[in-house]
C-alpha positions in Angstrom: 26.3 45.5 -5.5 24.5 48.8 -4.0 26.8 51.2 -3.4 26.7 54.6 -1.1 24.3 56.4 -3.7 22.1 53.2 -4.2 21.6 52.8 -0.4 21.4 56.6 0.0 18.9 57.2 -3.4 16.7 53.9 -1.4 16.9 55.9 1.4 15.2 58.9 0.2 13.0 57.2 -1.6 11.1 54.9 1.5 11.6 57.5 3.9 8.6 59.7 2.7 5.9 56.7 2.9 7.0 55.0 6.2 9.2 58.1 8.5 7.2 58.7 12.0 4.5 55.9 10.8 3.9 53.2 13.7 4.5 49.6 13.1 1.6 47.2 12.9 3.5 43.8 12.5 6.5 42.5 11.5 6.8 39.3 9.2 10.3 37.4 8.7 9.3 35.4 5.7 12.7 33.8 5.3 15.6 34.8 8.2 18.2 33.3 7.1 20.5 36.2 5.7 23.6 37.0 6.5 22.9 36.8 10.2 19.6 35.0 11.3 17.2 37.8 11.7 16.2 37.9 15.4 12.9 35.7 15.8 11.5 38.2 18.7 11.6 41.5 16.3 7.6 40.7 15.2 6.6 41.1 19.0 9.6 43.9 20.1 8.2 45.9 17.4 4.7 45.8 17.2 2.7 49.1 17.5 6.3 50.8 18.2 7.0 54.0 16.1 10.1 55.1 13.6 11.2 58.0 14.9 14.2 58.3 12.2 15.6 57.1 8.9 19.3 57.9 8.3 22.3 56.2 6.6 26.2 55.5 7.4 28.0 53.8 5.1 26.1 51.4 3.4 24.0 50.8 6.5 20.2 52.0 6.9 19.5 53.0 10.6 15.4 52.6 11.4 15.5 54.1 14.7 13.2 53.1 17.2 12.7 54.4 21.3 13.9 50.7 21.8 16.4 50.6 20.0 17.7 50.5 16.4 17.4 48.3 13.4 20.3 48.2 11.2 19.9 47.5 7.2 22.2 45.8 4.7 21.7 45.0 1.3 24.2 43.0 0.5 25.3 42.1 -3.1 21.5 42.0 -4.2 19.3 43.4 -2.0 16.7 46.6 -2.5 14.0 47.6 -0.6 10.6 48.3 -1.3 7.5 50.8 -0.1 4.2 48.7 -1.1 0.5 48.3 -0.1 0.8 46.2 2.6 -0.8 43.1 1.8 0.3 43.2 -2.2 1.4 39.5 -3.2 4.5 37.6 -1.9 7.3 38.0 -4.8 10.7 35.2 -5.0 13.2 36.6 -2.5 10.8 38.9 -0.6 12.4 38.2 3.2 11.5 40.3 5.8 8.8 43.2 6.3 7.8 45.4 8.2 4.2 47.0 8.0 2.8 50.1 9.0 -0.2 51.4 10.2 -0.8 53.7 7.2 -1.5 50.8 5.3 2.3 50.6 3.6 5.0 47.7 4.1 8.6 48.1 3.4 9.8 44.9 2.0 13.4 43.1 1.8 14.3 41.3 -1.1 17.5 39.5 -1.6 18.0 37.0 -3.8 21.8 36.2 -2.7 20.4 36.5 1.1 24.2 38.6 1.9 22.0 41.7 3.0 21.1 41.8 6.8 18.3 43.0 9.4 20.0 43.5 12.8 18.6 44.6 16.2 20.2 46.7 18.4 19.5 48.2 21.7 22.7 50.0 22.7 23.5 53.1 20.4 23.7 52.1 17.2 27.0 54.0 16.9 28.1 51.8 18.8 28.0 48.7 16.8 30.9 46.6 15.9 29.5 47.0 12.3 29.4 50.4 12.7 31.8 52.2 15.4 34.6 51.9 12.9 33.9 52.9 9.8 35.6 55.9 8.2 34.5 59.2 7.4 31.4 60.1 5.2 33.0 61.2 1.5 30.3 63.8 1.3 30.9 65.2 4.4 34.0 67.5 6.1 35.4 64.9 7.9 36.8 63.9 4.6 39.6 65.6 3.2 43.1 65.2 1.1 45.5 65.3 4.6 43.0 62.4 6.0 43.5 60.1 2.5 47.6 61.4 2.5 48.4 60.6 6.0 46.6 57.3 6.6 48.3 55.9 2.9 52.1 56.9 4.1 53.9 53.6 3.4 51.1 51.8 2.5 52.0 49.3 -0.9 48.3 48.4 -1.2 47.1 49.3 -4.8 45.5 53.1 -4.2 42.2 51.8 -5.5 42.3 48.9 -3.0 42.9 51.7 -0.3 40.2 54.1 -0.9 37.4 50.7 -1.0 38.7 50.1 2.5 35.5 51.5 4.5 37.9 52.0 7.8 39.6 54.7 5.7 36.4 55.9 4.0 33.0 54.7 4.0 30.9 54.1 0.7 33.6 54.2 -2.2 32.7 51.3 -3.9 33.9 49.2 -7.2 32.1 51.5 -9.7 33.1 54.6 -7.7 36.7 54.0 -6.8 37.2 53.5 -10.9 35.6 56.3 -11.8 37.1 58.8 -9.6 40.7 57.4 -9.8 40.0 57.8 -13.8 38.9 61.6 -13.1 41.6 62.2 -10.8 44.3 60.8 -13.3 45.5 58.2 -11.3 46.6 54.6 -11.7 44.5 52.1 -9.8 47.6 50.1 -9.5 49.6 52.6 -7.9 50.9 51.8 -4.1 48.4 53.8 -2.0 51.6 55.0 -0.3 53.7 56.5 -3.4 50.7 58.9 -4.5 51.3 62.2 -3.8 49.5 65.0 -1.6 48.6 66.9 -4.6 47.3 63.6 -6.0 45.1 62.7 -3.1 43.6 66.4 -3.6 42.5 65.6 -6.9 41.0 62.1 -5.8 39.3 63.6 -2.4 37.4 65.9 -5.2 36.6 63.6 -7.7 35.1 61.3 -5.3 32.8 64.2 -3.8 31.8 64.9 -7.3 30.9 61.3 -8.5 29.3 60.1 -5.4 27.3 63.8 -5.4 26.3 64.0 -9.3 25.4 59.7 -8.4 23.1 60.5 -5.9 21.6 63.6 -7.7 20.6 60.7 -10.9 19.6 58.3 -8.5 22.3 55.8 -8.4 24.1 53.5 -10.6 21.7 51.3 -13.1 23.1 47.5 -12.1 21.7 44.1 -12.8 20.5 43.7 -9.1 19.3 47.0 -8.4 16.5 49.5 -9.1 15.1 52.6 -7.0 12.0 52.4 -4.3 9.9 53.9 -7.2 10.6 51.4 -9.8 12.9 53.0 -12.3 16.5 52.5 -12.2 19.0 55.3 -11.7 20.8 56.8 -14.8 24.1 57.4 -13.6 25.8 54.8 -15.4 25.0 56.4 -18.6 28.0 58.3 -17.5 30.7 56.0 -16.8 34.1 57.1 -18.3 35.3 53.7 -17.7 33.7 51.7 -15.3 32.4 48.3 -18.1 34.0 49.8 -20.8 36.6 47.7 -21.6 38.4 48.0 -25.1 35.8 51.0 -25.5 37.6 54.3 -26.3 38.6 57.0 -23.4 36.2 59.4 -23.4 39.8 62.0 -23.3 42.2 60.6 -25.4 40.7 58.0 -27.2 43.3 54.8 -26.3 40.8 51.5 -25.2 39.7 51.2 -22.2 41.7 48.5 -20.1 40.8 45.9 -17.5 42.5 44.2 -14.8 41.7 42.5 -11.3 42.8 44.3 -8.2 41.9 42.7 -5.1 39.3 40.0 -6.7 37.4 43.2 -8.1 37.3 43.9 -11.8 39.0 47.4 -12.6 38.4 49.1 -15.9 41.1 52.4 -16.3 43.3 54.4 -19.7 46.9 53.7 -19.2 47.9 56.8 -21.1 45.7 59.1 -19.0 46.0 57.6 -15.5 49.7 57.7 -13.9 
C-alpha cells in the first residue's frame, strides 16, 4: 500500500508536467472505486485551471477555483503523467487531460483508491478535518505522542498507524521506526515512556525524511511518476526480514500480527 513518502514522492513527481496547466477533458473510464466518481466532473472541469498540488496525509489535493479534487490511492493505486492520447492500459480509471498535451492517469487494480469532488474547503472534509498532525512538520512532537497515549493498552505500533494521532505512519514505517527507536511493537501505547516517545517522534522524522529523499518504498504495487521504483527499501532494518539477522545484534528477525498487519521487529533490541 502507498504510504506518506509514496503519495508525497508521486506528488513531486506529476506536479511539474500538469501544476497551473488548464484542463481539456476529463474521462472516467471506470468510476467505480471506492466511492463512485461523480459522473458531472468531465463537464465541471472542462477548460478550468489547477491552481495547486499539495498533499495531507495520504490525500492529493488538485485545487481548483471551483472547488477541490481529493486523491486516494488506495492499496494499489499510482498515478501517471503521459502524452495524452497514449493507449488505454488494464486498471487505467480516471483521467484528466491537459491542454499542454499531458494526461494524469489513475490506475488501480484493487479499485480502493478514490477521486472525490469537493466544493466547500477541502479542509473541511470529513476525510480530511480530522486527521493528525503531519510527522514532518512542528505540529508533531514527543508531548503530542505522550499525552494522547496516557492509559491507552493499544499495542504502541497500533497507536502511531492511527492517522487521528498522526497522519502518514504506515505498516513499513511504524516497524521501522519502533525498530530504530528500541521499542517493542507490542508494548501498550500507554506504558511507553516520555523519553521513549522522544526517541520514536525522531526516528519517524528520520525514516519518513531519508524515504522521501530515495523516493519511496520499492512495493509490489507501486512505482514513481517517472517509471523507476524508489530505493528505500534497500534499507529496511526489519521491515520483510523475517528470520534474517538484526542488522545490530545479530538475533533473527521476528514476525507477528498486530492489528491484522504483519509486524517484523528483534526481541533483544526492542523493549
Amino acid at each position: 500500500m502507498p504510504e506518506l513518502p509514496e503519495v508525497e514522492t508521486t506528488l513531486r513527481g506529476i506536479a511539474p508536467h500538469i501544476d497551473q496547466q488548464t484542463v481539456s477533458k476529463i474521462i472516467i473510464h471506470n468510476g467505480s472505486l471506492r466511492w463512485p466518481v461523480d459522473k458531472t466532473l468531465p463537464r465541471i472541469l472542462k477548460n478550468q485551471q489547477l491552481l495547486k498540488l499539495q498533499r495531507r496525509g495520504k490525500y492529493l489535493i488538485l485545487c481548483f477555483s471551483k472547488g477541490s479534487l481529493l486523491l486516494h490511492l488506495g492499496m494499489s493505486g499510482t498515478l501517471r503523467v503521459l502524452n495524452a492520447g497514449e493507449t488505454l492500459q488494464k486498471h487505467d480509471h480516471f483521467e484528466m487531460c491537459f491542454n499542454n498535451g499531458k494526461a494524469l492517469r489513475l490506475r488501480d487494480p484493487r479499485r480502493f483508491g478514490s477521486v472525490l469532488w469537493t466544493t466547500e474547503p477541502w479542509e473541511t472534509h470529513k476525510l480530511i478535518n480530522k486527521l493528525g498532525p503531519e510527522p514532518l512538520s512542528d505540529d508533531f512532537d514527543e508531548n503530542r505522542l505522550y499525552t494522547k497515549s496516557r492509559k491507552k493498552t493499544v499495542a504502541i505500533k497500533s497507536f502511531v498507524m492511527n492517522s487521528h494521532i498522526i497522519v502518514g505512519v504506515g505498516n513499513i514505517y511504524a516497524s521501522e521506526s519502533l525498530f530504530i527507536a528500541g521499542i517493542n511493537p507490542n508494548k501498550a501505547a500507554g506504558k511507553v515512556s516520555k523519553k521513549a516517545y522522544s526517541a520514536l517522534t525522531q526516528a519517524i522524522k528520520i525514516i519518513l525524511g531519508n524515504a522521501i529523499k530515495q523516493g519511496g518504498t520499492t512495493l509490489k504495487d507501486f512505482s514513481s511518476p517517472d517509471g523507476n521504483p524508489g530505493y528505500f527499501a534497500q534499507q529496511l532494518n526489519v521491515y520483510g526480514r523475517k528470520g534474517e539477522p538484526c542488522p545490530k545484534c545479530k538475533k533473527p528477525i521476528t514476525q507477528k500480527v498486530i492489528n491484522q498487519r504483519a509486524t517484523y521487529y528483534c526481541t533483544v533490541c526492542q523493549r
